[in-house]
GUVO-944879 format. One record per residue (C-alpha): residue in one letter; residue number from 1; y, x, z. Coordinates in steps of 0.1 Angstrom, whole numbers. Example, Ala and Ser with C-alpha at 12.3 -4.5 7.8 and 13.67 -1.06 7.14 Angstrom:
@rest = A nr = 1 py = -45 px = 123 pz = 78
@rest = S nr = 2 py = -11 px = 137 pz = 71
END
This chain:
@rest = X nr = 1 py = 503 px = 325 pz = 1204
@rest = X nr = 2 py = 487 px = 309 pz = 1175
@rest = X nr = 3 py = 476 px = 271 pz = 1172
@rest = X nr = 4 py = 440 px = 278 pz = 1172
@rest = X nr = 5 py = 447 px = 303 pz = 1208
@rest = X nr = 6 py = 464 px = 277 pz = 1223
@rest = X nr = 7 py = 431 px = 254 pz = 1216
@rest = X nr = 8 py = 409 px = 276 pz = 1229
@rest = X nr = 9 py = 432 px = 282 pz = 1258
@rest = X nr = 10 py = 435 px = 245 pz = 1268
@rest = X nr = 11 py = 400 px = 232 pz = 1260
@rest = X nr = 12 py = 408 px = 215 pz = 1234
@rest = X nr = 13 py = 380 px = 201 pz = 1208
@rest = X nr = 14 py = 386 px = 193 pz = 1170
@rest = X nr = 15 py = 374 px = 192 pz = 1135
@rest = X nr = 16 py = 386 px = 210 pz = 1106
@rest = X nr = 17 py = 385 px = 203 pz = 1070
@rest = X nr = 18 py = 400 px = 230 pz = 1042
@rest = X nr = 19 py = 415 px = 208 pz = 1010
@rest = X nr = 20 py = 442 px = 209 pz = 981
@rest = X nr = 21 py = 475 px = 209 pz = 995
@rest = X nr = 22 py = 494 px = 173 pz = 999
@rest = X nr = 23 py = 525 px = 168 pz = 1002
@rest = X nr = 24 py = 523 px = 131 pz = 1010
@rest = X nr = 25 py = 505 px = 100 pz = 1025
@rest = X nr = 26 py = 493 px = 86 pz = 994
@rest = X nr = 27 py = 480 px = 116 pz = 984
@rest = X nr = 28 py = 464 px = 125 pz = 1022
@rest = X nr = 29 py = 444 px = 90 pz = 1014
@rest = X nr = 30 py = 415 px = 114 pz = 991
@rest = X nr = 31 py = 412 px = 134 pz = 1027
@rest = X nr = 32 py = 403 px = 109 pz = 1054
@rest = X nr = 33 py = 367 px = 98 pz = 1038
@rest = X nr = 34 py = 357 px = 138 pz = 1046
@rest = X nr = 35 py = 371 px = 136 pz = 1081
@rest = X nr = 36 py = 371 px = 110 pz = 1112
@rest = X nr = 37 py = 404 px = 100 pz = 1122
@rest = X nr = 38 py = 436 px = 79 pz = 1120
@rest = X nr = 39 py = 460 px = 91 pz = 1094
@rest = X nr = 40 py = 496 px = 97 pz = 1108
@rest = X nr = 41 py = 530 px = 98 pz = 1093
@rest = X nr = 42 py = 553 px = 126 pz = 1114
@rest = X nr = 43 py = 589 px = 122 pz = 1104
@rest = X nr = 44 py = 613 px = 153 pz = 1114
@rest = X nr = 45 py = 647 px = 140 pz = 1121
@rest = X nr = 46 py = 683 px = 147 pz = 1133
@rest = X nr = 47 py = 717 px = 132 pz = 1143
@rest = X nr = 48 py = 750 px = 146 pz = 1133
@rest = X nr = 49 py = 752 px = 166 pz = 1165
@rest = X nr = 50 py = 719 px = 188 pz = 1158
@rest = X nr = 51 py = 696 px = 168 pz = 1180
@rest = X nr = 52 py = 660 px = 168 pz = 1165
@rest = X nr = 53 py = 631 px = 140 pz = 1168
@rest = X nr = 54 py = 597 px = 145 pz = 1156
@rest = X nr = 55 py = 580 px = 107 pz = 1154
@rest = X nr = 56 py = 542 px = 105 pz = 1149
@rest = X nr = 57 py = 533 px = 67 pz = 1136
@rest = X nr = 58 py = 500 px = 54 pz = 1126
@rest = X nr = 59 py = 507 px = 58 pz = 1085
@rest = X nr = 60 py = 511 px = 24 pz = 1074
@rest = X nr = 61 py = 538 px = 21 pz = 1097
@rest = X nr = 62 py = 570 px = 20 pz = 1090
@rest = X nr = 63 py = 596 px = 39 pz = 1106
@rest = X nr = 64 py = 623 px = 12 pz = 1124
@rest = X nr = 65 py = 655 px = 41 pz = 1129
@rest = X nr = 66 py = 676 px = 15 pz = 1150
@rest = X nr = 67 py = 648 px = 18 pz = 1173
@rest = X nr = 68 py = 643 px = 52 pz = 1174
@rest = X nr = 69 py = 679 px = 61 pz = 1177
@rest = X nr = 70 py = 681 px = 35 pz = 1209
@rest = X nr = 71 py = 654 px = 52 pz = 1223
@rest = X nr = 72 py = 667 px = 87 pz = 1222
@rest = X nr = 73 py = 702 px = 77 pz = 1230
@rest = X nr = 74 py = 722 px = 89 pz = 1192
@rest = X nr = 75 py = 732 px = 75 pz = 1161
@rest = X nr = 76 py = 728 px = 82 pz = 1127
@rest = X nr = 77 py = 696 px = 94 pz = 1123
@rest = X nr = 78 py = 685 px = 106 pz = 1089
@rest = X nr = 79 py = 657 px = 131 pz = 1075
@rest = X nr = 80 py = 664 px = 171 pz = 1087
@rest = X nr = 81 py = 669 px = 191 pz = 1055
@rest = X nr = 82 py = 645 px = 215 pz = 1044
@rest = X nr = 83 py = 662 px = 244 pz = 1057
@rest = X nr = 84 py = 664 px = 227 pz = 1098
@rest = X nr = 85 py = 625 px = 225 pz = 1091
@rest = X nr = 86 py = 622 px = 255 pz = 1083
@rest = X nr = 87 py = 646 px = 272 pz = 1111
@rest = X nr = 88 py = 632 px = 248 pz = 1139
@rest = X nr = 89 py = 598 px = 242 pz = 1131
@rest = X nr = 90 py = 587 px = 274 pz = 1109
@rest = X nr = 91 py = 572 px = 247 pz = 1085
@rest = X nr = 92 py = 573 px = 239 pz = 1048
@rest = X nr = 93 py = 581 px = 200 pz = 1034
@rest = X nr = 94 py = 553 px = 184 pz = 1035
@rest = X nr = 95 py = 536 px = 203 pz = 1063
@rest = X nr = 96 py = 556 px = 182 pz = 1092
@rest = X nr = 97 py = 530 px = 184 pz = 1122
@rest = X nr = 98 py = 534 px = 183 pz = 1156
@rest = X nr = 99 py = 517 px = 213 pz = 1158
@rest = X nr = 100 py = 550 px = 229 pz = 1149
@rest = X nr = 101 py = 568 px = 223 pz = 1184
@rest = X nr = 102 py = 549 px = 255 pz = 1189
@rest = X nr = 103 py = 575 px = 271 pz = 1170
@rest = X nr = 104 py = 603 px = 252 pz = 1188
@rest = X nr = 105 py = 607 px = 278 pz = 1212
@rest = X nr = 106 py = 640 px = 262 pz = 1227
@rest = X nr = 107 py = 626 px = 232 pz = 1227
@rest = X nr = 108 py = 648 px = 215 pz = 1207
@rest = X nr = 109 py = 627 px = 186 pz = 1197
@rest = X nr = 110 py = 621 px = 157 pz = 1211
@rest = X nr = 111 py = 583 px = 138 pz = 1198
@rest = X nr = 112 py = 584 px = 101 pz = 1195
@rest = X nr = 113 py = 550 px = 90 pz = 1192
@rest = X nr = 114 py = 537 px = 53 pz = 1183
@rest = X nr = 115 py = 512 px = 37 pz = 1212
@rest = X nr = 116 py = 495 px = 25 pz = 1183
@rest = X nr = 117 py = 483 px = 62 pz = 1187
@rest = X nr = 118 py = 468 px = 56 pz = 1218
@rest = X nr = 119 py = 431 px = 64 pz = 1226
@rest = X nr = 120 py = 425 px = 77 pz = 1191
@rest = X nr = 121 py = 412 px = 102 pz = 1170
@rest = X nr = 122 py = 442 px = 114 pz = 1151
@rest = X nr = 123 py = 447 px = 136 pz = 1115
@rest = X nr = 124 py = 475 px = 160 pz = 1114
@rest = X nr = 125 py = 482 px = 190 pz = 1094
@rest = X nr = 126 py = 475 px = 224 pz = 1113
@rest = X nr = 127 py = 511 px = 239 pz = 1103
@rest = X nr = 128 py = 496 px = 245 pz = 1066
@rest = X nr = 129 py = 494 px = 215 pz = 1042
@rest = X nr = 130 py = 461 px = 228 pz = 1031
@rest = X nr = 131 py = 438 px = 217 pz = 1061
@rest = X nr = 132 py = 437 px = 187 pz = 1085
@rest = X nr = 133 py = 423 px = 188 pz = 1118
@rest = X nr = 134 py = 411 px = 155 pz = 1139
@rest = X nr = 135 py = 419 px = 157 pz = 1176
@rest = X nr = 136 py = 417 px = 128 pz = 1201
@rest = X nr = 137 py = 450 px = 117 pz = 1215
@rest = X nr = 138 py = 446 px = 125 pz = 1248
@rest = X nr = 139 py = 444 px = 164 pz = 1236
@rest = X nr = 140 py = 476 px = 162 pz = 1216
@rest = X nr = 141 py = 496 px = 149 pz = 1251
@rest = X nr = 142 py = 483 px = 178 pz = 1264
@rest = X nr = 143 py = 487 px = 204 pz = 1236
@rest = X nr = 144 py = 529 px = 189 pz = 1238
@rest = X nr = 145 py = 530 px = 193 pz = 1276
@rest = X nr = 146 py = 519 px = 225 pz = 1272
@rest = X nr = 147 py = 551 px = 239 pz = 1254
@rest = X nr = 148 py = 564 px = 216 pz = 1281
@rest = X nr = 149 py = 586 px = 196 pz = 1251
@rest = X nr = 150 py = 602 px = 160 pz = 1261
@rest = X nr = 151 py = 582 px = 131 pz = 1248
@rest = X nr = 152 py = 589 px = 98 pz = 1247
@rest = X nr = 153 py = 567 px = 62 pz = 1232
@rest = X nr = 154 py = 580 px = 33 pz = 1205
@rest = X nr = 155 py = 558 px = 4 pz = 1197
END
């Protein structure tokens, strides 16, 4: 099933804008005056023993590892490589999204995602680094429980 089916299936609303590709936050900045939203940063990591963690921060945050790794019980978190994105998520660098978990069919990822987040409209790629789509908050919770993946909050 396709991101947009799984939409439609669940109800969920959202806005779409079609852009240049960008590959990071600074160059996502151009994007948010054409859409509504909060800009978000979505790391894709692992540990040495294959565990995977998708976080989702507001985009000026920055990323505290120590914390992350407390929370998901593991050490030595560090980026995946391109190739574990790839594999896991079917996605391309710079396309990180948790939209991708619907890719995760084992659900091997785990999302971390900032309360910052909370009770917002949010901007995430739609699996292509070519597009953004706003959606509220409450609709992404329930576009993860859907593939029934493990989630988890940091502050």
């Amino acid at each position: 099933m396709n991101l947009y089916n799984i939409f439609k299936k669940l109800d969920i609303k959202f806005e779409e804008i079609e852009h240049e590709p960008v590959f990071t936050i600074e160059q996502a900045q151009a994007i948010k005056n054409r859409i509504k939203g909060t800009g978000c940063k979505n790391l894709f990591l692992t540990d040495k023993r294959g565990k995977y963690i998708l976080t989702i921060l507001e985009e000026n945050k920055k990323a505290n590892i120590k914390q992350i790794e407390k929370l998901v019980n593991t050490s030595h978190l560090s980026f995946a490589e391109t190739t574990e994105l790839q594999s896991v998520l079917q996605l391309e660098k710079g396309s990180v999204t948790p939209f991708g978990i619907l890719n995760d069919i084992d659900n091997k990822v785990v999302l971390v995602i900032d309360t910052d987040l909370k009770d917002k409209i949010l901007l995430f790629h739609p699996n292509t680094n070519t597009k953004t789509i706003s959606i509220t908050y409450d609709n992404l919770i329930k576009f993860i429980e859907f593939g029934n993946h493990n989630y988890m909050f940091i502050s």
